[in-house]
ROGU-515474 format. One record per residue (C-alpha): x, y, z. Coordinates in pm, whole numbers, plus 50000, padded with zeros to 5 digits. Layout:
XYZ...
# end
This chain:
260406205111205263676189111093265406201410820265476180210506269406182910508270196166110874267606144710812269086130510500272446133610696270956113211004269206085510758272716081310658274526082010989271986050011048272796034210699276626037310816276026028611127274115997310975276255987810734279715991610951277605959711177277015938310910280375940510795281955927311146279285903511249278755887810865281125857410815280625853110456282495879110312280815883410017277215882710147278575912510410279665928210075276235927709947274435940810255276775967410305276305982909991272675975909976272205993910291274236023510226273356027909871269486030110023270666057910275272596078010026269216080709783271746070509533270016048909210273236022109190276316016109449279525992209332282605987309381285685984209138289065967909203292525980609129294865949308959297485951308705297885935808342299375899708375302395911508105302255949008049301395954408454299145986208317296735996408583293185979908528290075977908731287245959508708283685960908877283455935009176279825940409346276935963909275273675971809411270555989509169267556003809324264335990909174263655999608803267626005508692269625985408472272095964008632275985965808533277575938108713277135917608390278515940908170281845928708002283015966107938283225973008306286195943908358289795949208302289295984008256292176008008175293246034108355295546048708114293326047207830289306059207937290056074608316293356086008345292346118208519289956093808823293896074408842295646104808960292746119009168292116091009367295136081109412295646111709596292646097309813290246124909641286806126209532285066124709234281706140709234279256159908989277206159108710278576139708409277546164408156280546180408304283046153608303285676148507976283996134407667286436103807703284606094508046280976107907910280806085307675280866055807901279106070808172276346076307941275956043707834274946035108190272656062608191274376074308465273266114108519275356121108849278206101208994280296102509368283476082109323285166074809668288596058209702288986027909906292606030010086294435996010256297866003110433297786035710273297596015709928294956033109674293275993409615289916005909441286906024909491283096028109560280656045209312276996061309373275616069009060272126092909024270316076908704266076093108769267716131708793271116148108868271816156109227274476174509408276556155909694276726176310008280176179110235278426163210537277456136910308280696131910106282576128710475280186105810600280056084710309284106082010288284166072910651281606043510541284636037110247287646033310511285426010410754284545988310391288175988110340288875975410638286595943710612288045938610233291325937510394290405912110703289195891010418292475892910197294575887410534292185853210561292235847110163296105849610247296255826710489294195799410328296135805910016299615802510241298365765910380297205758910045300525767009894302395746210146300335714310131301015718109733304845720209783304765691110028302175671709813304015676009487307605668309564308865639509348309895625709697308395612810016308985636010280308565637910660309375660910946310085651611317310025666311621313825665411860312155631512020311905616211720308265620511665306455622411334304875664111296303615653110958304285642310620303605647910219300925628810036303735602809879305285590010252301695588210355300715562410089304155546610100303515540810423299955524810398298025557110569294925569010380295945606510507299275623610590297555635010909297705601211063301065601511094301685627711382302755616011696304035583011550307305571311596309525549011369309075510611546305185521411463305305526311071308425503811002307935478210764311255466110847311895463811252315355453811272316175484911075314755510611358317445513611586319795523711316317335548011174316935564511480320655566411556321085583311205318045602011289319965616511671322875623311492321735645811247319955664911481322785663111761325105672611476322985700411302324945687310952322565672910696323095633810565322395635710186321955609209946322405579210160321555544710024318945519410259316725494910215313295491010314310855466910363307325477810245304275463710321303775438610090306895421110170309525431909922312175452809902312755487609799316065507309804315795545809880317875573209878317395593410228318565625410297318285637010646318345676210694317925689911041315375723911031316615751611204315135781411341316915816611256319155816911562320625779511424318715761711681317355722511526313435725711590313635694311400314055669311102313655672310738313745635810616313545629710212313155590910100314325630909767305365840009999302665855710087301765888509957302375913710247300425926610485297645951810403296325970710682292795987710665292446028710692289356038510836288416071610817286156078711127287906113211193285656123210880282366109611104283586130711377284346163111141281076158211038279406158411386281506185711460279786205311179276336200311256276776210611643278606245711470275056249111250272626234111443272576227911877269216214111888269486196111602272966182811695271796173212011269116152011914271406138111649274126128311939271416106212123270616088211768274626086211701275696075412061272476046512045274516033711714278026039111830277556021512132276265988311929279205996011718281975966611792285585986811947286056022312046284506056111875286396083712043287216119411989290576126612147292026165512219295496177712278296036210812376298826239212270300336232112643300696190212595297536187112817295196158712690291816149612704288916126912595285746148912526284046111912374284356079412439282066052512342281126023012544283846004212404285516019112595285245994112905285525959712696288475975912473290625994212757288825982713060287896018313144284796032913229283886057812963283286082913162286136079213409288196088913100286466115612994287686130113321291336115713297292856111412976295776090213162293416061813229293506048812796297626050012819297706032413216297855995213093299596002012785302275977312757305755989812862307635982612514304745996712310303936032812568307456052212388306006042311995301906051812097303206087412215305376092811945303306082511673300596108111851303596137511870304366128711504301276128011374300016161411603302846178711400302506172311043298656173111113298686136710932296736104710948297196091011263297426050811259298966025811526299105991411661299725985612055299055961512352297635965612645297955940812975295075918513064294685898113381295225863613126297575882612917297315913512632295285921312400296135937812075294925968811959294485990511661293556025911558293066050511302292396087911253293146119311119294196153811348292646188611253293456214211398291566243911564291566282111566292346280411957295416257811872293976225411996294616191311785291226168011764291556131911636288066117311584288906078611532288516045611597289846021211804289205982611796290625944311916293165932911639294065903211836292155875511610293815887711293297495892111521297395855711570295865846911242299475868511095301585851511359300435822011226300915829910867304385843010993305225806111116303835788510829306035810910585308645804810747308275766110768307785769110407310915785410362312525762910538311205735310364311965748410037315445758310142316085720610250315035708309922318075698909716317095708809393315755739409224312295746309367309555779209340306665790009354304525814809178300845827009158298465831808867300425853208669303285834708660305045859408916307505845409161306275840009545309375822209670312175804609582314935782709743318485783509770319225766409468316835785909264318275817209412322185801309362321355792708987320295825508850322985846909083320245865209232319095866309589315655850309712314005877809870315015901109497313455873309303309965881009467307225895709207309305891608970308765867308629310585847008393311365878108181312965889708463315225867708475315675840208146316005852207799313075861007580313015826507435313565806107739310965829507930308505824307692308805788207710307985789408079305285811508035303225786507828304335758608045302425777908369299545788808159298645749008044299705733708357297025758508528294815755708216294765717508247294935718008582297395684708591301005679308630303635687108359307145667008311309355681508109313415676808050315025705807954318705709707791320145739407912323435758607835325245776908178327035811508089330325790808111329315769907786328055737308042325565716107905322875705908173319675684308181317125690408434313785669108520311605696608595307875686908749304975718108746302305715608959298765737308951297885753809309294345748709324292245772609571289395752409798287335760009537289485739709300290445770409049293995769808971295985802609155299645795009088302265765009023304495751609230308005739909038310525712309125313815711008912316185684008938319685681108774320035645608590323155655908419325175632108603322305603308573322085603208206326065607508183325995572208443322855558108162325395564007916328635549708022326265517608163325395510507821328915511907747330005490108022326695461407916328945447207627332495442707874330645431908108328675406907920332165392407793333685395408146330995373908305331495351707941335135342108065334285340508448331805313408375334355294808125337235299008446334645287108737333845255508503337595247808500337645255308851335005230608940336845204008700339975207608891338445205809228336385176709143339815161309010341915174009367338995156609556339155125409376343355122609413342405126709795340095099509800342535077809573345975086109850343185077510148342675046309990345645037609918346945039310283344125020810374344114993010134348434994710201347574986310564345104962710536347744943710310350194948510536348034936710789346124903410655349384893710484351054881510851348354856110932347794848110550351604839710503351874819310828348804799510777349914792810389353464788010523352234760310764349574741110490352444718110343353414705310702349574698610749349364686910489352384661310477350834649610863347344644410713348904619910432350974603610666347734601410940345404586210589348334559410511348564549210921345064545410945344974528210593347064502710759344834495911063342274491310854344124463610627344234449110961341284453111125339744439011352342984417011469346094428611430348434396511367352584403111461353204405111113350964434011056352654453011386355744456311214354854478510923352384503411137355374503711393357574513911096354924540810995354844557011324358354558111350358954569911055356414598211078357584603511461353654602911575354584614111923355854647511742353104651711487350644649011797352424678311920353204697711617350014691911446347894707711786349984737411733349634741711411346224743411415346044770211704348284787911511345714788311213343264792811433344904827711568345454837611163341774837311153341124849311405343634879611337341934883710958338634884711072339544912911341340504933911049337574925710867335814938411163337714966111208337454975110815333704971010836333294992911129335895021210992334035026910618330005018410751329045013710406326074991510543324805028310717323695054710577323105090510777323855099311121323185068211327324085063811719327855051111727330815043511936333615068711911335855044612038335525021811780335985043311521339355051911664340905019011756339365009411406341695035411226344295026111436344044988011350344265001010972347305023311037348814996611251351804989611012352625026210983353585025611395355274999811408359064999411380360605007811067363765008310899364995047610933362635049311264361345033511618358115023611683355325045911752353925038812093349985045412057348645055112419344795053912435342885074012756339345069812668336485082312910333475075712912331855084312607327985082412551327095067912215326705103611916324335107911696326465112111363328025100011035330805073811167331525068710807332755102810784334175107411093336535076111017337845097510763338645124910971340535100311231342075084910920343665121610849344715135011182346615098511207348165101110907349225138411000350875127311284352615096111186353985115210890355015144911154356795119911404358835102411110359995139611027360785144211383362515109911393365115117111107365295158011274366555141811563368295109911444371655118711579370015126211924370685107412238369105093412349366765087012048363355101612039360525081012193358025086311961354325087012080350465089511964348245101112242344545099712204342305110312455338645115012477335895127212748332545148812804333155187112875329935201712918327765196212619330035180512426332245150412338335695157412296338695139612099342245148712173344515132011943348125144211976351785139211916355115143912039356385158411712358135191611618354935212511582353965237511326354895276411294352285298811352351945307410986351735270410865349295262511129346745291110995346545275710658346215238810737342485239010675342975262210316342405239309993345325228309830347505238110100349865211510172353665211210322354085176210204356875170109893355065174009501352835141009472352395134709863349605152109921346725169809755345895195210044342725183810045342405163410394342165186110714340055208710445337495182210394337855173610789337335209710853333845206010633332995173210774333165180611179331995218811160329515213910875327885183810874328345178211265328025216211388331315205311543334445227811666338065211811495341115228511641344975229411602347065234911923350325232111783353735245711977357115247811762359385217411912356535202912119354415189111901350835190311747347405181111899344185182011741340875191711930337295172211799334705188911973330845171611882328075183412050326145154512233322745159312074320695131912201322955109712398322345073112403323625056112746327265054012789329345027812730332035009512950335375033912966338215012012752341765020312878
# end
């Protein structure tokens, strides 16, 4: 028959055993919870199993703990409900259970025995017996686990104290897995937030130029319904504005080539709608701790530390250990049941032996063994060398010295190590404590099991901190973060440069840490309503610097919200608007001038505009007086020698009427003495001459009229006022038109020769264009010359021989276009005379001779309105040629060359 005592004890080795599973194969944490402590709550007979949780006061930071989970058996109250049993005080109703367990103790025994102070609230519970076991995590007391005996008082043996603390250390072990995974979510969480709430858009490239991701704002800027969408992009595919890619990737290369940050530069941007923003970019190259760029920051403007479980399997094995000392028979049968559950038990159970000469052994191994270490349980038991064979090289020197040192002091033995796999390593992890025995040998019971989910799950974290970091870092203005009680999690540079302390100093830390009372409280409230309200807070502050400064700071708080939407922090964004409201300022000072500027500019441009429109006319009035001069000049020749020769006509037509008046006195027969008088008339008129004379002197009419209506002609065809437009027209007869005109300037003249006027005309297809206007322009070059060659004349008067003075125009087709060449044998321009010809009002010409208005308006009229090229070849002493170059457009068919 077994006795009641190792059958209690094996009932709970199963519960253990139980429980220990449905922690590690349980994904919802808190259901695993629950199981757990309904399963070994059943197999410790106990009438209610909970567990509390250590935290601190949000202000005072007094120790507190409050009751997270609980399990009743049937017929007893629950106390999960029960307000007095949260935020608990150490200090003030347990102060002796502090100190014990924090020296990882017990508490155990009737409560009629305890201090009144903890009595009293025991009592309440009608609680008649209690076992209070402390839940370690990296050595850290965190909390504890509670089996209370309500029905009757009972007595806790050793066996089942051990036991029952081994079943603690494994529960700690899944509460920390779960705060390493509440870490990590809250770590993502936290960096989305940062990213999501920066008064800016942001986005981060790879080294190619390729989008890794971006914050909320630059996804909605950019017309994406997630930020996701935006990896593996590049710019020419999200660029609202193509033609300004290739210079924002060259800024872009440079930055990262460079490793310097761009700040603050100005660029516009074409959105998606169509219009125009203007941003300020900064471009900030992210680099890794050796300095390397991993990448680009682009601005268009920490997690609490690792807790590592402590199992206490050693105790499991101590037990064990007992019960083979007390019992065999009973231990042996016991050792089937326990090796049936520790080989279903996930990792390595082993019991490990190091003897006084530095010999080592395995007596147990579980069958963990082989999928842990890749070692056949057995074939270690029989050589200990096998567990430390694939041991990575870097981590074998640690593993043995952690054993030495903790063989020595006799202390808890924990490690972490890899070991080499055919794919690659695996990470392990174990835990347990040495005792020693009376023949001087050192036995570790303990556990051993694969970390290498929650390795890569902290190697991840490790990145994503560090990406935060650098984020923050890169943001230029003051930026933090902190968590529900308004502690500090990080800061940046800024942050950290402002207060004079250093980042990593400025972690769990709080306003009142740093601010004064006043200021500190301020902030306080601030975090407590922006979490409260769970929305966004804008504040701008006034604040004084410790060298008297005044600065103003747009500061935006943010709530962290947890997946399950509760509020578990604030993220902060401070930016310095001094300089901003100093620039508001003096722009409202500057409206008023400027208003009054712009009031004077507008008065000057009107009298501008009045004394251009006056220039302008003065030109048109000098052109038109040289061409109504010539055409004077020109009609009054013919005009004078036809009215000069109308008195000799008509003298012969009276004396022609009075001869034929006599014939006709005498008609039809002329008698002798009729002869006499008609031969009188014709003598006396000489009739033989006025035959003659008369003849001629109606040719020579006849030429005057001709002459007069050339010029007519030639004025009709030089000022087209019957066409309006751009018509097809002869270039040619534009030219000799103007000539015509100008014909009394070239010939001879009192203080000069005449102007010989050569003409070598190609053959010119008929232009599309304004011949009206084009007149004009021959009318100006002309005059230019003439007036040049008369200069040249009287500079070379006392020359000999004299100068020959000659007008050369020339015209042909060179490629696509018709070209005019209209030069003279003149004394040219200086270079610096020649650059201003075409500038308004620039004119060499004596005070009232010109306006300065003519090659300016030519200039206008042949590159403007006829997408024409008008040049000046001009050498000092050799005179001055002008180049007309129109394009052909649509050519009509070409007309017979003139020479």
């Amino acid at each position: 028959m077994i006795h009641p005592e190792i059958e209690q004890r094996d009932r709970l080795l199963q519960g253990i055993a139980t429980a220990t599973h449905q922690l590690l194969i349980e994904k919802n944490y808190g259901q695993a919870v629950n199981l757990a402590l309904a399963t070994l709550g059943t197999a410790a007979a106990a009438d209610r199993a909970y567990i509390f949780e250590n935290h601190l006061a949000p202000l005072s930071g007094e120790s507190l703990m409050s009751q997270r989970w609980e399990w009743t058996a049937e017929g007893i109250q629950p106390e999960i409900d029960n307000p007095d049993l949260q935020n608990l005080s150490y200090d003030d109703f347990f102060p002796r259970w502090h100190q014990t367990l924090l020296r990882g103790e017990i508490i155990s025994g009737p409560v009629l025995t305890f201090p009144d102070s903890e009595r009293q609230i025991l009592e309440s519970q009608q609680i008649l017996s209690i076992l209070v076991i402390p839940i370690q995590m990296e050595q850290r007391f965190w909390g504890f686990i509670g089996f209370d005996a309500c029905r009757t008082e009972r007595h806790w043996s050793t066996s089942e104290t051990a036991l029952l603390q081994a079943a603690a250390a494994s529960l700690g072990g899944r509460l920390r897995q779960h705060q390493t995974e509440r870490e990590l979510d809250q770590s993502r969480w936290l960096l989305r937030s940062v990213l999501d709430n920066v008064p800016q858009q942001v986005y981060w490239k790879d080294t190619d130029l390729h989008y890794l991701g971006c914050n909320s704002s630059a996804a909605i800027a950019n017309g994406l319904e997630r930020p996701e969408e935006i990896a593996g992009k590049t710019e020419q595919e999200l660029s609202w504005n193509p033609e300004k890619t290739d210079s924002h990737q060259i800024s872009d290369r440079r930055v990262i080539d460079s490793g310097q940050p761009e700040l603050h530069m100005i660029e516009p941007r074409l959105q998606g709608n169509g219009q125009t923003e203007w941003l300020g970019v900064s471009r900030i190259p992210l680099q890794d701790d050796q300095g390397k760029v991993m990448g680009l920051m682009v601005t268009v403007t920490d997690i609490t530390a690792r807790r590592q479980a402590v199992l206490q399997q050693q105790q499991l094995n101590e037990a064990l250990e007992a019960q083979i000392e007390q019992q065999t028979t009973a231990l042996q049968q016991s050792e089937t049941r326990l090796c049936h559950l520790t080989d279903n038990v996930p990792g390595m159970l082993f019991e490990f032996c190091q003897r006084p000469d530095g010999s080592r052994c395995f007596p147990y191994a579980s069958v963990g063994t082989q999928a842990l270490l890749n070692v056949d349980p057995q074939k270690l038991k029989q050589d200990a060398s096998l567990a430390f064979a694939e041991v990575h090289p870097e981590d074998l020197p640690g593993l043995n010295q952690s054993i030495q040192a903790s063989a020595a002091g006799l202390s808890d033995w924990e490690y972490e190590w890899r070991v080499i796999t055919p794919e690659d390593y695996r990470w392990l992890k174990g835990f347990s404590r040495p005792q020693r025995q009376p023949n001087g040998d050192i036995l570790w019971y303990g556990y051993i099991y694969n970390m290498s989910d929650r390795k890569q799950a902290e190697l991840l974290q490790q990145q994503q901190q560090q990406q935060l970091k650098s984020l923050l870092d890169n943001i230029p203005h003051l930026a933090w973060l902190k968590d529900q009680e308004s502690r500090f999690i990080a800061v940046n540079k800024p942050f950290s440069h402002a207060c004079g302390t250093p980042a990593d100093d400025l972690a769990g830390k709080t306003d009142f840490d740093i601010w004064p009372a006043e200021l500190a409280q301020a902030y306080s409230r601030q975090d407590q309503a922006v979490m409260a309200t769970r929305r966004q807070q804008r504040v701008e502050e006034r604040i004084v610097n410790e060298q008297g400064q005044t600065r103003w700071f747009e500061t935006y708080k943010t709530p962290v919200l947890s997946t399950a939407g509760m509020a578990i922090g604030t993220v902060g964004i401070a930016v310095d608007i001094t300089d901003r409201r100093e620039a508001e300022a003096a722009l409202r000072q500057s409206e008023a001038k400027l208003r009054q500027q712009t009031q004077v500019l507008e008065e000057t441009l009107q009298q501008l505009r009045q004394t251009q429109g006056q220039m302008v006319q003065s030109e048109k009035m000098s052109s038109l007086g040289q061409l109504v001069g010539g055409i004077a000049h020109e009609i009054n020749n013919p005009v004078s020698f036809i009215y000069g020769n109308i008195c000799y006509l008509q003298e012969y037509a009276d004396d022609l009427m009075d001869l034929i008046q006599l014939y006709q006195t005498a008609y039809p027969e002329i008698t002798e003495p009729i002869q006499a008088p008609i031969q009188a008339k014709i003598k006396a008129m000489d009739l033989a001459f006025l035959q003659s004379d008369l003849s001629k002197i109606l040719r020579s009419i006849e030429t005057g009229a001709e002459r007069i209506s050339e010029i007519v002609r030639s004025l009709s065809n030089f000022s087209r006022m019957d066409q309006a437009g751009k018509k097809a027209a002869d270039i040619h007869e534009g030219l000799d038109s103007t000539l015509l005109i100008l014909g009394h300037r070239l010939k001879i003249q009192s203080n000069r020769s005449e102007i010989k006027v050569i003409r070598e005309y190609g053959d010119l297809p008929r232009l599309e264009c304004n011949p009206g206007q084009l007149n004009q322009v021959f009318m100006n070059i002309f005059s230019n010359a003439i007036d040049a060659l008369e200069t040249a004349f009287l500079t070379h008067a006392a020359a000999a021989p004299p100068l020959t003075l000659t007008l050369k125009v020339t015209t042909g087709v060179e490629q696509d276009f018709a070209t005019i060449r209209i030069a003279d044998n003149g004394s040219g321009m200086p270079a610096e005379i020649a650059a201003k010809i075409y500038d308004p009002f620039f004119t060499t010409k004596p005070l009232g001779q010109g306006t300065g208005f003519g090659l300016a308006i030519s200039y206008q009229i042949i590159v403007e309105q006829h997408q024409g090229k008008l040049d000046c070849i001009t050498t000092p002493g050799s005179g001055t040629c002008f180049e007309i170059r129109l394009p052909l457009f649509a050519a009509q068919p070409q007309t017979a060359a003139r020479l």
